[in-house]
N, C-alpha and C positions, 0 to 999 in steps of 0.2 A: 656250427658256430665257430667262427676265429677269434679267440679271445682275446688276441692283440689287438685286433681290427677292433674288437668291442668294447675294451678296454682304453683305448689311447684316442680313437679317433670317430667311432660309431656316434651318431646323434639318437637320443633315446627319449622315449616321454611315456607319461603312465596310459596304459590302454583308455582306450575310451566308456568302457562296460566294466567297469571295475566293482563287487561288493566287497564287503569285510565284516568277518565276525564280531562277535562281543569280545572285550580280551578274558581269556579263563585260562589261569595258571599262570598268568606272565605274555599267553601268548594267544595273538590273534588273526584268523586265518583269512586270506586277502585273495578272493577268486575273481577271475575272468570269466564271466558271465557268457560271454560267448565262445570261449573254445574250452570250459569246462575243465580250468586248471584251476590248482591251488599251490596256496607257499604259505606256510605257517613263519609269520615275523614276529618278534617281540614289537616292543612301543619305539624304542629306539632305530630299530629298522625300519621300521614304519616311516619315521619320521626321516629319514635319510631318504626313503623311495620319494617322499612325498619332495624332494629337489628338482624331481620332476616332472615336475606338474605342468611344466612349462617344457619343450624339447631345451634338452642340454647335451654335451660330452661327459663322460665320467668323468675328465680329470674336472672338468667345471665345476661338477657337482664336488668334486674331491675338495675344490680349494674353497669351496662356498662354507663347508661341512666344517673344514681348519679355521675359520674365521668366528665362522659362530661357534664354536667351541664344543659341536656335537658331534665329531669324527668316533667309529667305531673302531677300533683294533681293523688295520689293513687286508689282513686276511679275510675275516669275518666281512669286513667290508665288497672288498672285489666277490668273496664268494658269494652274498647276496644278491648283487649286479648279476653277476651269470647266473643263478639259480632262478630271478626275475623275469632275465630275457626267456630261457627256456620255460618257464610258467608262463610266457605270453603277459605278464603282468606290466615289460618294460617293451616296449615296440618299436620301432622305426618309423616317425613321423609319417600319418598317412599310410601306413603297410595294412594290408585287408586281412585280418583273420579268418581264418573257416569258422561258420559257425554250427557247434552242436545243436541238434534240433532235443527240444523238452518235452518231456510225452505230457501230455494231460491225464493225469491223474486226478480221479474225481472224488477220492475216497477217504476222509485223511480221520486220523487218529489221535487224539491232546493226548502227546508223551505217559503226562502225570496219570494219566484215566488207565493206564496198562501197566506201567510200572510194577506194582504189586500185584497184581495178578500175575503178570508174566515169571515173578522171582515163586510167589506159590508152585505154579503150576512147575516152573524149571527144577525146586527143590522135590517137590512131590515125584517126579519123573525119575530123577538118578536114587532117590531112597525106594521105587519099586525095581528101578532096573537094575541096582546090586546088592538087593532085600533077597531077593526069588532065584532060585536055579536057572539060569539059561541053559539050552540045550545047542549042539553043534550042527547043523543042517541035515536032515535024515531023508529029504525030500525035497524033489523038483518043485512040485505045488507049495510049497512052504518055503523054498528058496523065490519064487517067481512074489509069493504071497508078500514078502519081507522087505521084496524089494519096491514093490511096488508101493508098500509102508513109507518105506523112508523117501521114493520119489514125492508120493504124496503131503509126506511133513515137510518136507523141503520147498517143495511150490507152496504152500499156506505161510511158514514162515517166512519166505519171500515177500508172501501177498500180505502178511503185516508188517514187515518188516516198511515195506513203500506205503502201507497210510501211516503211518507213525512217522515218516520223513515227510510228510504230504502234510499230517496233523501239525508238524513242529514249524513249519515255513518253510521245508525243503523242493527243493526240485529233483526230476524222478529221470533217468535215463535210460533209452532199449528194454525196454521188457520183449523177454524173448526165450522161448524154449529152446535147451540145452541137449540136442538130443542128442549130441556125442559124447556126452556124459554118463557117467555110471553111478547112480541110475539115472535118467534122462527126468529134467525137473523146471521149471518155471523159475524164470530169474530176474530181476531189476536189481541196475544199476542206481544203489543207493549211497555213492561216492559224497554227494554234497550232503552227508550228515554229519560231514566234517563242521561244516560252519551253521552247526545249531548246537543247542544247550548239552552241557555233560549230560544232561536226565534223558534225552533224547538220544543220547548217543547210547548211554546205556542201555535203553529201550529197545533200539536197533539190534544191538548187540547179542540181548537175551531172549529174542523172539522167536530167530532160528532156532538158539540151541533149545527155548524152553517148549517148541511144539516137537522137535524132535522128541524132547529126553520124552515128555509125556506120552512118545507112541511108542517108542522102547521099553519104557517103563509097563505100558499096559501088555503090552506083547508079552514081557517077560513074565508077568503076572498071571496072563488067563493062557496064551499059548505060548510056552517056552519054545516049542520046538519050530518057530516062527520069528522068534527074538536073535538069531544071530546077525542080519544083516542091519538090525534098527540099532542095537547093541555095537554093532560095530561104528555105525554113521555116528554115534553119539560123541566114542571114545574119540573120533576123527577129529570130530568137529570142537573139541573140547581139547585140541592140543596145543602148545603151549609154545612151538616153533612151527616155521616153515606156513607162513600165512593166518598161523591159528590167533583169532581176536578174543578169545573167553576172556582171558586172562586181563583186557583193559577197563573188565568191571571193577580188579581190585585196584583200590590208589590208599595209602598210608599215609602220604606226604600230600601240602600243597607247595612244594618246591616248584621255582621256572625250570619248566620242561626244555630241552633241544629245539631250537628254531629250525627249520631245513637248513641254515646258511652253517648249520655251525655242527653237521656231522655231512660225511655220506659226501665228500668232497670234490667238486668238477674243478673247481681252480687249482691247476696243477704244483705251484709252492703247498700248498696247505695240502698235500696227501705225503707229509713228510711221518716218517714213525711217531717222530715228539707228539705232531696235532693227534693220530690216533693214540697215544700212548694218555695224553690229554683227556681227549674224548671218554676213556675208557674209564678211569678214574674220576672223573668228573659222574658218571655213568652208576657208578660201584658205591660212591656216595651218596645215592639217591635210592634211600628207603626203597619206592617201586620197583627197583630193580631185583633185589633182594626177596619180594615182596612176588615177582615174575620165578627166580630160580625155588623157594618155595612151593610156587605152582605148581612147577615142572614134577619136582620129587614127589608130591601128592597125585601128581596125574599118572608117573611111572608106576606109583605102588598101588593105584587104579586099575592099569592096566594087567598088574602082575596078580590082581584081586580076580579082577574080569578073568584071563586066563586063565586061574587054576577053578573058578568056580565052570567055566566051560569043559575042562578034562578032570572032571573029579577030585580033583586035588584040593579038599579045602585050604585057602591060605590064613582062615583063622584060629586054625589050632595049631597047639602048641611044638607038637610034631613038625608041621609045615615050615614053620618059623626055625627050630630046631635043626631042621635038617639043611635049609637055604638060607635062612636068615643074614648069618655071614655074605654068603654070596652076594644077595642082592645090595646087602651094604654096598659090597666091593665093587660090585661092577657099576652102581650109581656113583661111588665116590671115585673111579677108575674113569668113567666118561665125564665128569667137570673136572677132571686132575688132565685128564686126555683136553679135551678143546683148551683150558690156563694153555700145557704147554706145546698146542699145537700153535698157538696165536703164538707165541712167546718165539716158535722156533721159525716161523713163516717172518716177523719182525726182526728178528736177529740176522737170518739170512738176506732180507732187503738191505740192512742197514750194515752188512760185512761185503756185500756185491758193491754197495756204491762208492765204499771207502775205499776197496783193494782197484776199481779202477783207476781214482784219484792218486791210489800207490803203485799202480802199472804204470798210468801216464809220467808221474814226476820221473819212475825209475827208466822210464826208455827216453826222455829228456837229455838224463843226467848222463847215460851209457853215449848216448849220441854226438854230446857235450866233449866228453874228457875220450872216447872212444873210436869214435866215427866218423869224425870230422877227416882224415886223411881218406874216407870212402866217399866223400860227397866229390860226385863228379861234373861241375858247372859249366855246361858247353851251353850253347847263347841260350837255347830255350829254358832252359833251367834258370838264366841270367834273367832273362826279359819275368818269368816268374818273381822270380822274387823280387823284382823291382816294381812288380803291380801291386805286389802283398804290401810294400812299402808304406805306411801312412801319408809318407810325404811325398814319394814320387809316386803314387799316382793319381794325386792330383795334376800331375803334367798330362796334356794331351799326349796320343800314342805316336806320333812320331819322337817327340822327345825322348820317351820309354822306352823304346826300340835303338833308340841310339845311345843311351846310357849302356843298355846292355851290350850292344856292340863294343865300347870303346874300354868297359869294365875289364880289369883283370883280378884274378883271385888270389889272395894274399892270406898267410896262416901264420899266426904266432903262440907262442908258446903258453900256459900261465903264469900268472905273476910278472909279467914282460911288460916295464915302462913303454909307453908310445910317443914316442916327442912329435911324431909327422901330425901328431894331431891338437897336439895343444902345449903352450898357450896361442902361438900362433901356426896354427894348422895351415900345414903345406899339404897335405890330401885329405880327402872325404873319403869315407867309408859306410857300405851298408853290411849289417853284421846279420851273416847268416848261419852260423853257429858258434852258440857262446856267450860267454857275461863279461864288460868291460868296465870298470868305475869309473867313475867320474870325482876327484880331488878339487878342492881348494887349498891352498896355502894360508892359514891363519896369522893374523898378528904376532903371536907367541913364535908362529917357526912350526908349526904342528901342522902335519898335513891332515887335516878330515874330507871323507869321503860325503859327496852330497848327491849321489845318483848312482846308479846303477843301468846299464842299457843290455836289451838282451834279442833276440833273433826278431828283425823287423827293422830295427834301430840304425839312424845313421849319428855316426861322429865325424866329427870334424868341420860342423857348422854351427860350432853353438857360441861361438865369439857373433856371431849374427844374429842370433835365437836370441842372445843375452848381453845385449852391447853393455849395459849397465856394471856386468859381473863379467867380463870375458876371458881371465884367468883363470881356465881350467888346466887341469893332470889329469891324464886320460891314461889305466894302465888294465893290463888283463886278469879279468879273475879266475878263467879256466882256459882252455885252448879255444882258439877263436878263428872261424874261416869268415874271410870280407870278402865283400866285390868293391875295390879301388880305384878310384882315377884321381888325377891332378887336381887339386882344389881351383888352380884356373879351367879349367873344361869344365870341372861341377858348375861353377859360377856364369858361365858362358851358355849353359845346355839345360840348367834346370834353375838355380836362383835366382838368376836376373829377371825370370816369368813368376818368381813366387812374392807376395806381397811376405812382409815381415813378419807380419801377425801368423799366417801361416804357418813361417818357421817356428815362431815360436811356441807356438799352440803343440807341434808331432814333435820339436826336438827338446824342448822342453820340457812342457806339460805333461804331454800323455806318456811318456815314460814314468815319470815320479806318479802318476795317478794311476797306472797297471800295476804298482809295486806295491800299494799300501793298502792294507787290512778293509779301510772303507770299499773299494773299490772291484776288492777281488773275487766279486760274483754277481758285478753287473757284468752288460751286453758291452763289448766293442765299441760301440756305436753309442753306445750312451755315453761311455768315456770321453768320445773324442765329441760329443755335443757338450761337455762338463768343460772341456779342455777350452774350448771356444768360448763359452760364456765367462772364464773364468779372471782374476785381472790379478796378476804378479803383485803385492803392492810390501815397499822396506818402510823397518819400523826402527828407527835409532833406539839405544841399549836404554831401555826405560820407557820406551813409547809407550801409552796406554792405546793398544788395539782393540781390548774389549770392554766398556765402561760398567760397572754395578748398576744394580737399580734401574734402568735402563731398559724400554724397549727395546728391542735389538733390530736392526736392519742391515744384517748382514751374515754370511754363513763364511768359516775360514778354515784353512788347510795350515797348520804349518809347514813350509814347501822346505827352508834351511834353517837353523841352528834350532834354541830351544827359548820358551816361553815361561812366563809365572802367572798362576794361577792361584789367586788371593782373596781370601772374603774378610770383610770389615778390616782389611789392614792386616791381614794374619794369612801367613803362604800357608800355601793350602797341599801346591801341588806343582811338578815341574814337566810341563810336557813338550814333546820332542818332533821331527820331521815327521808326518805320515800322520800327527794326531790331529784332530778337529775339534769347534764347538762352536758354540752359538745356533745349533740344529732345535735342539730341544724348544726356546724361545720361538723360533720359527714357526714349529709344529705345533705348539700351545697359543702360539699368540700370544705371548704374554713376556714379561721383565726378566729380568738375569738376575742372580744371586752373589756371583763373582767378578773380579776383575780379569782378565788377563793383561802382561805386560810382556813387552819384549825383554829376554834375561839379557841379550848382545844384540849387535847390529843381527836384526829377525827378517825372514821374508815372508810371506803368507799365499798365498791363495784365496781369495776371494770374491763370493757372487751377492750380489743385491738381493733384498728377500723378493722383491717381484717374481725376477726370474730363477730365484731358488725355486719357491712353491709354483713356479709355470713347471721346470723342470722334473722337481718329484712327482709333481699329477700325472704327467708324460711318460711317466717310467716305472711303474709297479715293483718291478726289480730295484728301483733303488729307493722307492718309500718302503718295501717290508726290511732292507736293510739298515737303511735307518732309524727304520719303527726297532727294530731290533736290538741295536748298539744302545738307543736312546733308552729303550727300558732296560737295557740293564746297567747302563749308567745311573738311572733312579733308582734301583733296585724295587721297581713295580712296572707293570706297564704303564704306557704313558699316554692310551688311549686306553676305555673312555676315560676322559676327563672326571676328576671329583669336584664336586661343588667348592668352591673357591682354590682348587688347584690350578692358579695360573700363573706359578713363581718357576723357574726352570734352576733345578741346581747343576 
């Protein structure tokens, strides 16, 4: 599955054989009837798959879900989408499923009619199998005897196990001997008693273990020395990890359980430590949980009861306890102190591997930066490289490409070195291939401020073109900086005069100021310089109202230069700066503004229309969980789902 592919541009619709359970607990389980999956959804998920119902695109369904004001948290969201397609629950228009063949099963069972007998029989069974002495296998005949005990409990609770799914409205799959098995035993596939009633699910549950315990139990009663292997299948089957189901008879709580989409994560943002660190806690708060590791310590001091009653050891006298007591504490409370902090050091190590990359990468950057640059040695093919890497040149066809780099010579200057060749009226063009350059305006006051920065990729010395409106710049270095250079007439002769405006403006403008700031810096490449094109420069005179109160909002904005006011009911609130955003929140809620923004001085902005905002965020996953992100904690809640009359954005 290509989750970008499935994500951005796949067309999807809900299978055509689709059932769903009752909802129990919060949650309710949504099977494909013919290829024999399931996906446990809450009601709200539900309601999100049900977009379509009709074929749609994700992001389609995305901005349908923003409008009508029932978006899930993003994560949660995309992670259901692919949890769906892989249940076969979301399809491809017209795509043929294999279908699972259903056995007929003729025999069925009403849940309620077994329930209490099977809980009799299951309790009478473990109070004779660790009532009585078991014995440890003294004999072939008795070892063959034992085992063919527990094959035999194992096929019967099988074989009730499937009319009790049969009896509850379930459907039955492969019945079929297990003869690679130890011991070799009769088996159905009674998977779909997922989506029948808790009382049935219990019933399934306790049918195995309750005809087991009852042939351990009797074994250990009349022939001990018969009872080791029934004795064993019991403790097996009654274990508490590692596939063991006992343990889902007990519940404490009727808290909403984990839906699939929201642990056990395929959408790769969401297997970040936070969401398990989430997960876990959210997990630890839930009664049953507590209510599961309970088990566990009852099952161990089970098995340490079983054991010492097998080698003489009684483990109920005083003695026994006496002499091990301690120990057994310690090595129970030595194994849940061992997995806390084996998870703790397996988390810690993910989350110190991904940082010290991010602090390799910056530091061999930086080394390369102020270091290395007198070792970059740029003979043409290294030239014609990096003038492909270029945003802007290459979009010129390849002859032009190849002749920039030909005609390029490499030029190095120091840091902190003014550059006059480049501005305000630039007499050469530059593409900067190691190194950080600023970019100056000269203020009214006489104050030079900096309003860009340009760094490996970036060309100067075109932006009186890029910016005819603003074309006094000061262009000076901020570390040592190696260019490939030519004549600002050759540039204009060999590559401008083939580039429309908008162009220039878009790589020498834009997407520099949009690769620098905090929003942007863990989208895709490519999503930036789709941002950079949709996006429209617009000046606001010192006071202009940009963003009005009370106000639907149709429009999303960047501060691109100086700084802005940010006011509610006439009361400054806040002052914010190049690189900051708002009006996102409104977009994403659909709903009115709280505040003003104004411009504090002559302001420039950055801004997209909400059409193509929300075309845009649907388009790019990457940049909805990071605005899902910014946005809640600008509210200091999240900001999906939606609260019943939360539709004010502060």
């Amino acid at each position: 599955m290509d989750t970008y592919l499935t994500l951005s541009a796949q067309s999807l619709t809900l299978a055509p054989n689709l059932q769903h359970s009752e909802s129990v607990h919060g949650l309710r389980v949504v099977k494909n009837a013919s290829a024999k999956t399931y996906l446990r959804v809450t009601s709200a998920q539900w309601r999100l798959l049900e977009l379509f119902s009709t074929p749609s695109t994700v992001p389609a369904a995305l901005s349908q879900a923003l409008d009508e004001r029932v978006c899930l948290p993003l994560g949660e969201f995309y992670e259901l989408i692919l949890k769906a397609v892989r249940a076969h629950i979301l399809v491809e228009p017209g795509a043929l499923i294999p279908s699972t063949p259903v056995y007929a099963w003729r025999v069925g069972i009403r849940p309620r009619h077994v329930i209490r007998p099977l809980a009799g029989l299951l309790i009478t069974g473990i109070v004779l199998a660790f009532a009585f002495q078991p014995l440890l296998p003294v004999s072939v005949v008795g070892d063959l005897v034992g085992l063919l005990t527990v094959s035999a409990a194992l096929s019967l609770g099988a074989v009730l196990a499937a009319c009790i799914v049969r009896g509850g409205g379930g459907e039955l799959y492969r019945p079929r001997w297990l003869w690679w098995r130890l011991p070799p035993h009769f088996e159905v596939d009674t998977g779909d008693v997922i989506m029948l009633s808790t009382q049935a699910k219990q019933a399934v549950v306790m049918a195995r273990t309750a005809i087991l315990a009852t042939a351990a139990g009797i074994m250990t009663w009349q022939k001990p020395e018969w009872s080791f292997f029934p004795l064993l299948a019991l403790i097996i089957n009654l274990r508490p990890i590692v596939g063991g189901r006992f343990y889902t008879l007990f519940r404490f709580s009727h808290k909403v359980r984990l839906s699939d989409a929201e642990h056990s994560y395929l959408f790769l943002p969401n297997q970040r430590p936070q969401n398990r660190w989430r997960t876990l806690g959210r997990a630890l708060r839930h009664p049953d949980t507590w209510a599961r590791v309970t088990y566990g310590v009852i099952w161990t001091l089970a098995l340490i009861y079983a054991g010492g009653r097998l080698t003489d050891t009684p483990p109920w006298t005083f003695g026994f306890w006496e002499t091990n007591g301690v120990r057994i504490a310690i090595a129970i409370s030595a194994s849940l102190a061992a997995l806390g902090i084996g998870y703790m050091a397996w988390e810690s190590y993910y989350f110190l591997r991904r940082h010290a990359r991010t602090v390799r990468r910056g530091f061999r950057l930086w080394k390369t930066r102020w270091f290395g640059e007198k070792n970059l040695v740029l003979l043409e093919g290294a030239r014609l490289k990096a003038v492909i890497d270029s945003p802007l040149f290459r979009t010129l066809p390849p002859p032009e490409r190849q002749q920039l780099a030909r005609v390029m010579q490499t030029t190095r200057h120091g840091a902190w070195r003014a550059l006059p060749d480049y501005g305000p009226v630039p007499t050469k063009v530059s593409l900067i291939v190691s190194g950080r350059i600023g970019l100056y305006r000269r203020l009214p006051s006489g104050h030079v401020h900096r309003v860009q920065v340009l760094n490996e990729g970036d060309v100067v010395g075109l932006h009186d073109l890029a910016d005819p409106k603003h074309p006094d710049y000061l262009v000076r270095t901020l570390s040592p900086v190696t260019l490939l250079t030519l004549d600002r007439t050759a540039a204009e002769e060999i590559a401008t005069q083939r580039m429309l405006r908008t162009t220039l403006t878009n790589t020498i403008l834009k997407l520099p100021f949009l690769r620098r700031i905090s929003l942007c810096k863990n989208w895709h490449i490519q999503a930036i310089e789709r941002f950079a094109h949709l996006s429209t420069i617009t000046d606001f005179a010192d006071g202009g109202v940009i963003f009005p109160e009370d106000q639907f909002n149709q429009e999303f904005f960047i501060i691109f230069e100086r700084d802005a006011l940010v006011s509610r009911n006439t009361r400054r609130v806040a002052v914010i700066h190049a690189g900051d955003f708002f009006g996102e929140i409104g977009l994403l809620q659909n709903s009115t503004s709280n505040a003003r923004v104004s411009a504090k001085q002559a302001t420039r902005c950055l801004s997209i229309s909400r059409v193509e905002f929300l075309r845009f965020v649907t388009h790019n996953y990457t940049v909805a969980l990071e605005l899902e992100r910014v946005s809640s904690k600008r509210l200091g809640r999240p900001i999906f789902p939606l609260e019943k009359g939360n539709f004010r954005a502060t």
